[in-house]
Structures are given as C-alpha cells and as structure tokens.
C-alpha positions in Angstrom: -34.9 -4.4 -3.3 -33.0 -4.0 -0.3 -31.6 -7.1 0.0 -30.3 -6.5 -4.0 -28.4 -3.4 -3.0 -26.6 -4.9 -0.3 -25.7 -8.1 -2.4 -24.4 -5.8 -5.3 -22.2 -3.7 -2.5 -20.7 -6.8 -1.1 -19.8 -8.1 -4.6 -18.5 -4.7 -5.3 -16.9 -4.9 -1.9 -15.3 -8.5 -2.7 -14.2 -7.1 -6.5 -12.0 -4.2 -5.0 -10.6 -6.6 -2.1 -9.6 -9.3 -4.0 -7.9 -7.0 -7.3 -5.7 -4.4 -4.3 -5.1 -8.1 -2.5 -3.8 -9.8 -5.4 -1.9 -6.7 -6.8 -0.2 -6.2 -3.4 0.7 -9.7 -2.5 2.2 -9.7 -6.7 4.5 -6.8 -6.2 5.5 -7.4 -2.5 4.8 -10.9 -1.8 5.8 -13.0 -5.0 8.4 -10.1 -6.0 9.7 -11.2 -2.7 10.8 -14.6 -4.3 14.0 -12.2 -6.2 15.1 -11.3 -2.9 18.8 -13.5 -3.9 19.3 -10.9 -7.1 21.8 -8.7 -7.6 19.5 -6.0 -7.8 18.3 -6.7 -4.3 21.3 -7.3 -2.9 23.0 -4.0 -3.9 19.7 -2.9 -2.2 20.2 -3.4 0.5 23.8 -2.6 0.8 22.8 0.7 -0.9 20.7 1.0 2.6 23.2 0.3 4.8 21.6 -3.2 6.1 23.1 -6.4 6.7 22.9 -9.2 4.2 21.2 -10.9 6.5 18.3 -8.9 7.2 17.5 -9.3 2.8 17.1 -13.0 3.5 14.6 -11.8 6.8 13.1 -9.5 4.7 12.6 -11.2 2.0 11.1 -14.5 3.8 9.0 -12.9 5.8 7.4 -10.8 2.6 6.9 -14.5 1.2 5.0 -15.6 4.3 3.1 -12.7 4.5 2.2 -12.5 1.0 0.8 -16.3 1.6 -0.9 -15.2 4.7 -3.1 -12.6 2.7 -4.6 -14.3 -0.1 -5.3 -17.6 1.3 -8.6 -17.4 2.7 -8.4 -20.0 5.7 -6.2 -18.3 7.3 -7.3 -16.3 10.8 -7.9 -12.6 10.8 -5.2 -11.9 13.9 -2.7 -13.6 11.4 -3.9 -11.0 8.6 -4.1 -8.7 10.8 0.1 -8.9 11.9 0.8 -9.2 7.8 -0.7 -5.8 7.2 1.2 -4.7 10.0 4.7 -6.0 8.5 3.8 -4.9 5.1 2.9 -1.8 6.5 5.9 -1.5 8.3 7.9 -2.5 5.8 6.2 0.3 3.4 6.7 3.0 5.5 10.7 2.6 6.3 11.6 1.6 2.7 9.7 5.2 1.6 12.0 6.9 4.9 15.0 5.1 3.7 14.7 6.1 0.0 13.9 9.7 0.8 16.9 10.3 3.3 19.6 8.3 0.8 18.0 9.1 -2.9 15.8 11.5 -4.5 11.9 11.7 -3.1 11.3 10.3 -6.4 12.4 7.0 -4.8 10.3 7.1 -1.9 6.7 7.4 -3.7 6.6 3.7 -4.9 6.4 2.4 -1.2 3.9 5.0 0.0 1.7 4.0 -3.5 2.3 0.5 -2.1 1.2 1.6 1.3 -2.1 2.9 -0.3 -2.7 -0.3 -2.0 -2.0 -1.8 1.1 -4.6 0.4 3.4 -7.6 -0.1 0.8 -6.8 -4.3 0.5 -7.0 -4.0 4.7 -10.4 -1.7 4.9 -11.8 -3.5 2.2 -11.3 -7.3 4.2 -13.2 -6.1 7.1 -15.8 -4.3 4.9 -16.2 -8.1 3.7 -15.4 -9.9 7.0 -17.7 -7.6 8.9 -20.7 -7.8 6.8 -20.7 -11.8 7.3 -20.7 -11.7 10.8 
C-alpha cells in the first residue's frame, strides 16, 4: 500500500514537472528563437539596452531553454539556468514596471512562478531517486 502512494506521488510529481518545464522553456526558451524581430528589437530599445545585449539575451534564453528539458544534462547546469531565467524574470518585471504600466510587469513575475514550481518540482523528482 505504501509503496502505491509513493509511486502515484512521484508520477504526480513527474506530471506537474514536466507540463511547468515544457510551458516555461515554450514561452522563454523557444520564444527566444524571435529574439531578430521587430517586436523584440523595439524591446529592447524601448528599455534602453544595447542591441547587443537582445542577441545575448536571446542566445542565452535558447541555451537555457535546452539545458532544462533535456534530461542528461547535470543538475549544477540546471541549477545556473533557473538562475538566469530567474534573473532574467525578475528585471524584465522591474524594467516594465518603472518604464510602462504595472500591467506590463505581471507577465514576467507569472513566468517567475512557473519558473519556481518547474525548479521545486525537479528536486521533488531528483531527490526522491537518490
């Protein structure tokens, strides 16, 4: 009985990982790949970056989103991806609440959230194999 309980958890555990994973690394990793539009350029202008830092941004989102679905890869690298996402999250919900409305700041901290329950939700699965 026990043993059924803690199977059905970890599937349940797996289920939620893998759908807040995939949505994540859809909207911020693979939504990455239009990081050469016009939309994303004005963007970033908009923000007061250099055109440069789009390209950075942009690649790095790619990499990342690569890093956190394939499941070979080690935890530390994860582990620096959640980080940048993270990161990433947090100043584009800054930047859009000191230059627009707060409207425009909810996306990334929504994104943010998504983020935090794909992370806790990898070492709920990670952990319980160890």
């Amino acid at each position: 009985m026990e043993t059924a309980v803690i199977n059905s958890t970890l599937k349940r555990d797996k289920i939620i990982y893998w759908v807040f994973t995939v949505i994540v690394v859809l909207f911020d990793g693979v939504g990455a790949l239009g990081f050469n539009t016009p939309l994303a350029v004005a963007g970033i202008r908009h923000m007061g970056f250099p055109d440069y830092f789009r390209v950075e941004l942009g690649i790095g989102k790619i990499i990342g989103g690569i890093i956190l679905i394939l499941p070979m890869i080690p935890a530390r690298l994860k582990e620096w991806a959640y980080v940048g996402f993270g990161i990433a999250c947090i100043s584009a919900a800054v930047g859009h609440f000191v230059l627009d409305d707060a409207s425009q700041g909810i996306f990334p901290l929504i994104l943010l959230g998504f983020f935090i329950v794909s992370y806790v939700y990898y070492h709920k699965v990670t952990d319980s194999k160890a």
